[in-house]
DSSP file (Angstrom, degrees, kcal/mol; ACC not computed):
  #  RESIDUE AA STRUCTURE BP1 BP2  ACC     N-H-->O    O-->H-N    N-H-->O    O-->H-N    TCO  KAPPA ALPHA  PHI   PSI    X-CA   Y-CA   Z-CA
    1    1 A X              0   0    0      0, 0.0     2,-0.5     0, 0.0     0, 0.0   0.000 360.0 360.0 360.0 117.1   -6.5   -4.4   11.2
    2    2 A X        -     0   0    0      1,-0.0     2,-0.6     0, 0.0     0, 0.0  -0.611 360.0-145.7 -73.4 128.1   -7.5   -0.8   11.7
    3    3 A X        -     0   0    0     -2,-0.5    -1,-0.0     1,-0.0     0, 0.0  -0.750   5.0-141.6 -91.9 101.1   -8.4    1.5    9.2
    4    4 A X        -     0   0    0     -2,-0.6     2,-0.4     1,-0.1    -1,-0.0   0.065  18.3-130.5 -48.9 141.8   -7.8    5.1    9.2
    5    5 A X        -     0   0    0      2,-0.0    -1,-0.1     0, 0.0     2,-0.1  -0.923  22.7-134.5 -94.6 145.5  -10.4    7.4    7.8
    6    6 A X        -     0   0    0     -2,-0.4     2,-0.3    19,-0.4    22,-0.0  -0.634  12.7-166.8 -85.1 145.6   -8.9   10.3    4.8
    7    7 A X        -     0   0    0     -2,-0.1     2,-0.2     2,-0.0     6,-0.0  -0.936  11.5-156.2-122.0 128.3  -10.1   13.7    5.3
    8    8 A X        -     0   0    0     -2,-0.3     2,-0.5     2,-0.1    41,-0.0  -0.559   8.2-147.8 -80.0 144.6   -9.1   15.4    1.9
    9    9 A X        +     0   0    0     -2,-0.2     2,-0.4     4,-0.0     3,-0.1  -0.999  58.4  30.8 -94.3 106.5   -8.7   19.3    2.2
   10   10 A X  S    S-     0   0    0     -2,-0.5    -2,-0.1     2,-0.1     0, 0.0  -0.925 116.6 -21.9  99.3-157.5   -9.5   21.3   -0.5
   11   11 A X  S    S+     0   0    0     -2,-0.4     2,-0.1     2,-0.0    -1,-0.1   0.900 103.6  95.2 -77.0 -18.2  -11.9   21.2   -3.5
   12   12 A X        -     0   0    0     -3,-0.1    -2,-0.1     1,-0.1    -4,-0.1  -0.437  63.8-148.2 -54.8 129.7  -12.4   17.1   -3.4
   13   13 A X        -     0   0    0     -2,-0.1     3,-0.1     1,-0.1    -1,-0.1  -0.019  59.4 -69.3 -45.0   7.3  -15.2   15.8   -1.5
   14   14 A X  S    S+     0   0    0      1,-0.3     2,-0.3     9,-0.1    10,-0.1   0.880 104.5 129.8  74.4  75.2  -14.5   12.2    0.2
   15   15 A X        -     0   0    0      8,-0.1    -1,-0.3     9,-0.1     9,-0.2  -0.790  63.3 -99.7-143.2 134.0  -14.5   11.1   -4.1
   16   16 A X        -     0   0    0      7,-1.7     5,-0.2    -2,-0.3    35,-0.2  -0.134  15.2-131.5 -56.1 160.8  -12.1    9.2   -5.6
   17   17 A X  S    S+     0   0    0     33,-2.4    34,-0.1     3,-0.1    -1,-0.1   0.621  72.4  98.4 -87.3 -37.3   -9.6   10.5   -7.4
   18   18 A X  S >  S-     0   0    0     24,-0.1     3,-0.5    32,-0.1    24,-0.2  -0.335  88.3 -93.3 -49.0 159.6   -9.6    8.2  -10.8
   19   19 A X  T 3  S+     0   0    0     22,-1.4    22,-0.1     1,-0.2     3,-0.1  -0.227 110.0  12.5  21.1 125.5  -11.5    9.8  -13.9
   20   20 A X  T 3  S+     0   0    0      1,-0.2     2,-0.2    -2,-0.1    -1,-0.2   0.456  99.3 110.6  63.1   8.5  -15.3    8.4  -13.7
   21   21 A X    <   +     0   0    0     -3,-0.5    -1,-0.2    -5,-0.2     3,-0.0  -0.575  35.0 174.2-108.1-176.0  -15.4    7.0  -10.3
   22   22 A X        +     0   0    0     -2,-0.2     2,-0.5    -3,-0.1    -1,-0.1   0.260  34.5 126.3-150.2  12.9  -17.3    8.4   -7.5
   23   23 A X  S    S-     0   0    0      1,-0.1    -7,-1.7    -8,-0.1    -8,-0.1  -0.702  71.3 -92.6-100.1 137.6  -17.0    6.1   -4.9
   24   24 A X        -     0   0    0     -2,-0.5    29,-0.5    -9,-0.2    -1,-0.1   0.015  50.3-112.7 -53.8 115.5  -15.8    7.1   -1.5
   25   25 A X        +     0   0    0     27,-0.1   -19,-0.4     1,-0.1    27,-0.4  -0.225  30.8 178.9 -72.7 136.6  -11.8    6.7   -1.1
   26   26 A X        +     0   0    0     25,-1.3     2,-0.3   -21,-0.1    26,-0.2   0.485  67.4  34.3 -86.3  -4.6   -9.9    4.2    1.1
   27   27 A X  E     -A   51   0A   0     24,-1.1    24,-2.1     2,-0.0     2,-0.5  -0.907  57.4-161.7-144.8 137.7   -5.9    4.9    0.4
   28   28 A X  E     +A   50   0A   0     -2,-0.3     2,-0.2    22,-0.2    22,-0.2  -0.900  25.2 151.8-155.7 147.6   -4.2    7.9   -0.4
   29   29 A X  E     -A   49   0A   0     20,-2.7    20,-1.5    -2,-0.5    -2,-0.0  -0.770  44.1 -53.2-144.6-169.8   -1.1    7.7   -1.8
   30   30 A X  E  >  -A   48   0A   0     18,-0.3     4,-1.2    -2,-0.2    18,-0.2  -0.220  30.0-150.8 -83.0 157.3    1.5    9.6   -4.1
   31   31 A X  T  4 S+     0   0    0     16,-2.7    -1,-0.1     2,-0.2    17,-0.1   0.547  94.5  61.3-108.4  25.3    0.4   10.7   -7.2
   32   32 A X  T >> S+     0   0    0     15,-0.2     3,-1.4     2,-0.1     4,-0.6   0.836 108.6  52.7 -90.2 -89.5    3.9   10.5   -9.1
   33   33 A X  H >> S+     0   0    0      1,-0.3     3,-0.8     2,-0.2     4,-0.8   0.541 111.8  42.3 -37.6 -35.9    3.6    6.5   -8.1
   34   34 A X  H 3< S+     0   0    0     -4,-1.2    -1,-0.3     1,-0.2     6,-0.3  -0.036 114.5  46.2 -91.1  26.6    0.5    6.1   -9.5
   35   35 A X  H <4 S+     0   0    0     -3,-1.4    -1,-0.2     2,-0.1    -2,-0.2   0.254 104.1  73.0-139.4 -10.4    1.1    8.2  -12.7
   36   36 A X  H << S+     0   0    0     -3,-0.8    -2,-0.2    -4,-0.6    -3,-0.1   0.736 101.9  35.8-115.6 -50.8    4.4    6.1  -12.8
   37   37 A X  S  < S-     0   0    0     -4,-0.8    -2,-0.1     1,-0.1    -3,-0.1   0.993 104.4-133.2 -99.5 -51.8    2.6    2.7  -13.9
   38   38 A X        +     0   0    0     -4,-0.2    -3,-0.1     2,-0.1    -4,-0.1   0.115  60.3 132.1-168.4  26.2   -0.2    4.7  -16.4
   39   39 A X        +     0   0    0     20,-0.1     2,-0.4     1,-0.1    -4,-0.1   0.571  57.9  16.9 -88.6   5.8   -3.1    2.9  -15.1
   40   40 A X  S    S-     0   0    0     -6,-0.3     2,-0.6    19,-0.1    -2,-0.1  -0.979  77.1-112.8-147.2 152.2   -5.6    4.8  -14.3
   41   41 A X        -     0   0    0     -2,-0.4   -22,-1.4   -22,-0.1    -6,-0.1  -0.775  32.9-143.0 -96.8 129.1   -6.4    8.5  -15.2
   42   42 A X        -     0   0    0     -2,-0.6     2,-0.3   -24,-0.2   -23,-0.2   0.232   9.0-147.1-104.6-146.5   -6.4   11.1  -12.6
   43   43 A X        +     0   0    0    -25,-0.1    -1,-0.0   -24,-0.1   -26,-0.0  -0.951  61.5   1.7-167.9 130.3   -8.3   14.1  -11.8
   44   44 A X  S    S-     0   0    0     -2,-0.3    -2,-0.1     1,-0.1    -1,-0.0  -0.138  74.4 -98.5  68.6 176.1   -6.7   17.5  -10.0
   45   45 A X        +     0   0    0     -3,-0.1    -1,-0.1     3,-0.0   -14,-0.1   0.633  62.3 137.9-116.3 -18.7   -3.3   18.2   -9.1
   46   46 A X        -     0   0    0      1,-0.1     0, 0.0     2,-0.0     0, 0.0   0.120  61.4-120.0 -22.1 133.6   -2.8   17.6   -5.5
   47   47 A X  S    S+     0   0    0    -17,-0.1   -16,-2.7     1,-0.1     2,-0.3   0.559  98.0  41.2 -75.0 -11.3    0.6   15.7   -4.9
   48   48 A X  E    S-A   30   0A   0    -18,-0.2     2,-0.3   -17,-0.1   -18,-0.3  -0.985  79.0-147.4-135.4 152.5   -1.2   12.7   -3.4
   49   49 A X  E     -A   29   0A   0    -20,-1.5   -20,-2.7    -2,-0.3     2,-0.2  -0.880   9.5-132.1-124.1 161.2   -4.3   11.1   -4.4
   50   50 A X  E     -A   28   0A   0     -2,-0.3   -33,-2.4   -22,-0.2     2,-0.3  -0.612  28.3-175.2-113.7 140.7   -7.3    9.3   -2.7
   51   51 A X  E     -A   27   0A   0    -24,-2.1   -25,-1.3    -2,-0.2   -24,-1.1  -0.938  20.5-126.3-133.0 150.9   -8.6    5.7   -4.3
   52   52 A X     >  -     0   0    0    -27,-0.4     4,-1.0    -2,-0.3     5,-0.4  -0.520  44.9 -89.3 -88.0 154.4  -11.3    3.7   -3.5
   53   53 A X  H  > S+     0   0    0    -29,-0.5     4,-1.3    -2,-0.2   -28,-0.0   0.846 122.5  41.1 -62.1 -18.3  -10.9    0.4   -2.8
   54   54 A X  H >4 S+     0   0    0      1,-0.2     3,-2.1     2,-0.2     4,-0.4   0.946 113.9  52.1 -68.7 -76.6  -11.3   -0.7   -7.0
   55   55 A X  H 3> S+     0   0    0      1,-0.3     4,-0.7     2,-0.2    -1,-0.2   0.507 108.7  45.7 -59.4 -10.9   -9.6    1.7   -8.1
   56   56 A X  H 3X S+     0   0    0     -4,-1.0     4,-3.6     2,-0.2    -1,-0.3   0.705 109.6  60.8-101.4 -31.6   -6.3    1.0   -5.6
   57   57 A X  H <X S+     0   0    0     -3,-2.1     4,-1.7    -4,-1.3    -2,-0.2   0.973 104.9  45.3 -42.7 -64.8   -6.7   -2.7   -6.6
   58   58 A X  H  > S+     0   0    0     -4,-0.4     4,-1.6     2,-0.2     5,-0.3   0.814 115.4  48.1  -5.2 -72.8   -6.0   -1.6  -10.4
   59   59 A X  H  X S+     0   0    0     -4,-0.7     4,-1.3    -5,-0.3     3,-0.3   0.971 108.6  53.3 -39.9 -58.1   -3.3    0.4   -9.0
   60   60 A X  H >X S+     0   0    0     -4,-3.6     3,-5.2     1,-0.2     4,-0.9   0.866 116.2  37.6 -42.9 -90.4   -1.9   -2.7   -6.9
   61   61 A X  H 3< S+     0   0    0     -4,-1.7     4,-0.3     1,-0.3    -1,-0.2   0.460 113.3  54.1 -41.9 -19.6   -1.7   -5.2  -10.0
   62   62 A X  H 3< S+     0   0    0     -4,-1.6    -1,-0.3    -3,-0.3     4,-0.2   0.767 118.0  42.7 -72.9 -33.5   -0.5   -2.4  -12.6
   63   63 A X  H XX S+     0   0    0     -3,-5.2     4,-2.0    -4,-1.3     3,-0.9   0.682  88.1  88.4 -93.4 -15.5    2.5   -1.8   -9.8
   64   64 A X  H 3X S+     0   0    0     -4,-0.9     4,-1.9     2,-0.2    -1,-0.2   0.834  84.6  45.6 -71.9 -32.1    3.4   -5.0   -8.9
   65   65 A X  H 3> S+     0   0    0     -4,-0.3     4,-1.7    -3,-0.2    -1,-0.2   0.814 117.4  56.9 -35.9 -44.1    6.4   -6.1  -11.6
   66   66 A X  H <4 S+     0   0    0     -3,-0.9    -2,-0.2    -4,-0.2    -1,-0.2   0.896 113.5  33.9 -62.1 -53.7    7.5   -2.2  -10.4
   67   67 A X  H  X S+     0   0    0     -4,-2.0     4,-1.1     2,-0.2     3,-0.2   0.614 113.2  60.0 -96.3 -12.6    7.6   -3.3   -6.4
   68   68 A X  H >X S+     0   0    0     -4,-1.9     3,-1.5    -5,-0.3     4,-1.0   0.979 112.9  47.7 -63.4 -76.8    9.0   -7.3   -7.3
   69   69 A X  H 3X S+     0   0    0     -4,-1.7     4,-0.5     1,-0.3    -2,-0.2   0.407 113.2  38.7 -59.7 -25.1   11.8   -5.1   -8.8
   70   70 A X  H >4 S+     0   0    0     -3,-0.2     3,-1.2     2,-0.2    -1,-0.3   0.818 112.1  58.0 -88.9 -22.4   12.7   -2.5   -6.0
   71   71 A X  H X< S+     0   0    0     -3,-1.5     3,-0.5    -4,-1.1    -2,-0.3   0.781 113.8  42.0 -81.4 -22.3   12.3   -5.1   -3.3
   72   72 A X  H 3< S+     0   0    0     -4,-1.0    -1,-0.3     1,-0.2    -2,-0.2   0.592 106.0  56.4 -98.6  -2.2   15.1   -7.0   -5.2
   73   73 A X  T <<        0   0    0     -3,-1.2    -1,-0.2    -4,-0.5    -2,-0.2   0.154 360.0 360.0 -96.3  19.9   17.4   -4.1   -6.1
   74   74 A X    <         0   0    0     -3,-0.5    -1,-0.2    -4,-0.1    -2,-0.1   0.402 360.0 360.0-107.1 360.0   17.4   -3.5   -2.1
């Protein structure tokens, strides 16, 4: 499986996006869904935010009750 590299635009650096992390992001994704389950705190205002691979894990397991539930209202 190939992996895309992010280049962020703006004032971010390549840093994730969570509150304390510093580690170099692997996802970006919206930041309404991720504000949506409350699990992590986020940093900026940009409408999508970059995660690292911990920090998108976090995400995953906080979301998952959320996505059993759309995938079954479909």
């Amino acid at each position: 499986m190939k992996h895309r590299n992010i280049s962020l635009s703006g004032d971010e650096q390549d840093v994730c996006s969570a509150s304390g992390c510093g580690n170099n992001p692997k996802r970006s994704i919206p930041r309404k869904r991720v504000e949506k389950t409350g699990s992590l705190n986020l940093q900026g205002s940009s409408r999508k935010v970059a995660l690292c691979s911990d920090c998108y894990r976090i995400f995953k397991k906080s979301s998952k009750k959320d996505r059993t539930m759309e995938s079954l209202g479909r």
